[in-house]
C-alpha positions in Angstrom: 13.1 54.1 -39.5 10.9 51.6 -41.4 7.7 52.7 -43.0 4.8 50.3 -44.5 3.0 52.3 -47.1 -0.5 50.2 -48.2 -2.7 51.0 -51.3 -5.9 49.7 -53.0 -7.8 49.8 -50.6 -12.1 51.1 -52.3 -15.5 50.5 -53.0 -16.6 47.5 -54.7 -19.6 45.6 -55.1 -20.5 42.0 -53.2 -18.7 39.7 -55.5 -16.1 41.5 -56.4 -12.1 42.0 -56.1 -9.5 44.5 -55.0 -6.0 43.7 -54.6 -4.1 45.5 -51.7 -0.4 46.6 -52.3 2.4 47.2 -49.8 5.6 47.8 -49.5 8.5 48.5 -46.8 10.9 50.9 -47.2 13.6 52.4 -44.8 16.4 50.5 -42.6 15.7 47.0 -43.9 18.1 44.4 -43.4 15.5 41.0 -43.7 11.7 41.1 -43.3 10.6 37.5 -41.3 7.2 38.2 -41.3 4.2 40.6 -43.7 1.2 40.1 -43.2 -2.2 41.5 -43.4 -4.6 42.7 -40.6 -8.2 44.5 -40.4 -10.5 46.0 -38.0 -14.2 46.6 -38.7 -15.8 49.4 -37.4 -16.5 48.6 -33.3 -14.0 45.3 -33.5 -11.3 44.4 -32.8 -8.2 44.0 -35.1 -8.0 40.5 -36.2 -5.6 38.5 -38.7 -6.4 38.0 -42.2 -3.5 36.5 -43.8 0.4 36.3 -43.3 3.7 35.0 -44.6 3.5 32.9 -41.6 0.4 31.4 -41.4 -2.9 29.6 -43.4 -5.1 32.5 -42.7 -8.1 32.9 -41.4 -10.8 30.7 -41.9 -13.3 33.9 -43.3 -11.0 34.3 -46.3 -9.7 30.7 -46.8 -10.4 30.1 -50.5 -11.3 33.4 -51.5 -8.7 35.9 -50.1 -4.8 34.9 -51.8 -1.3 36.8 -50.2 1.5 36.7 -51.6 5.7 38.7 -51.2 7.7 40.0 -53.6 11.1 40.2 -51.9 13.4 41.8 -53.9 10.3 44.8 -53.0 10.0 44.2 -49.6 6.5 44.2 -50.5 3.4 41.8 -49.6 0.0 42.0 -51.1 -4.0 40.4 -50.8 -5.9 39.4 -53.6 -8.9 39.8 -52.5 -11.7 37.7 -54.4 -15.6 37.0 -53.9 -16.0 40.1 -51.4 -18.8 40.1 -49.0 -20.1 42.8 -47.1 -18.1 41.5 -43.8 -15.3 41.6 -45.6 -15.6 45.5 -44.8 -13.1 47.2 -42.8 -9.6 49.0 -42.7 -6.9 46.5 -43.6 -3.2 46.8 -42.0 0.0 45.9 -43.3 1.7 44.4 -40.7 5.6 43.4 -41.0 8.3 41.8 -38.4 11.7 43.3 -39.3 15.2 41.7 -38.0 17.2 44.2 -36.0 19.5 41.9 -34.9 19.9 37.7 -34.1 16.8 37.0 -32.4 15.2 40.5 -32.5 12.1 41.1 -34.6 10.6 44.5 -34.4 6.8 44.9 -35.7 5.8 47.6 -38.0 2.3 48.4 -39.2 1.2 50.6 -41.9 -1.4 53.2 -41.5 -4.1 51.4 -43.1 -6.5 51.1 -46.5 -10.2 51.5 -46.4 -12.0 48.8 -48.3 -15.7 48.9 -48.1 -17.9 45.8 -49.6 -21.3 46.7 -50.8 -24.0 44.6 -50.9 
C-alpha cells in the first residue's frame, strides 16, 4: 500500500508564499511521475505542476516544483499568491508496479487559501 501524505497547506495574504511538502511512503519500488493538482471550490480538478510537465500557464513564473528522490518526496513553492490561487492542492504520484504498469496515487489534500 502506498500513501501520499501533503503538508503546508494555510492562510496567507495576496503576495505571499507557502511551500507544500509531500512525501510517498509504503511499497515503493520507482516513482515515474509526482505532481501537483488543485480544485477550487465548484471546479474541477486541474493540473498545477508535475515532474512531467511545464505546468500550467496560471503559475508559470510564479509557482516552482521540485523532487527529492532519495524521499520520495515532491514539493510547490508557491510565490506571488493571488486569490485564484485558492483551493485544495493534491499530491498526485504514478508508481511502477511492474514493466509498463504505473499505478496513480493521490494524497488527501492541503487547504491553501489566498487572501486578498
Amino acid at each position: 500500500q502506498v500513501q501520499l501524505v501533503e503538508s503546508g497547506g494555510g492562510l496567507v495574504q495576496a503576495g505571499g508564499s507557502l511551500r507544500l511538502s509531500c512525501a510517498a511512503s509504503g511499497s515503493i519500488s520507482s516513482i515515474s511521475v509526482m505532481g501537483w493538482y488543485r480544485q477550487a471550490a465548484g471546479k474541477q480538478r486541474e493540473m498545477v505542476a508535475t515532474t512531467r510537465s511545464s505546468g500550467a500557464d496560471s503559475v508559470k513564473g510564479r509557482f516552482t516544483i521540485s523532487r527529492e528522490n532519495a524521499k520520495n518526496a515532491v514539493y510547490l513553492q508557491m510565490n506571488s499568491l493571488k486569490p485564484e490561487d485558492t483551493g485544495v492542492y493534491f499530491c498526485y504520484a504514478e508508481i511502477n508496479a511492474g514493466p509498463g504498469i504505473d499505478y496513480a496515487y493521490w494524497g488527501q489534500g492541503t487547504q491553501v487559501t489566498v487572501s486578498s
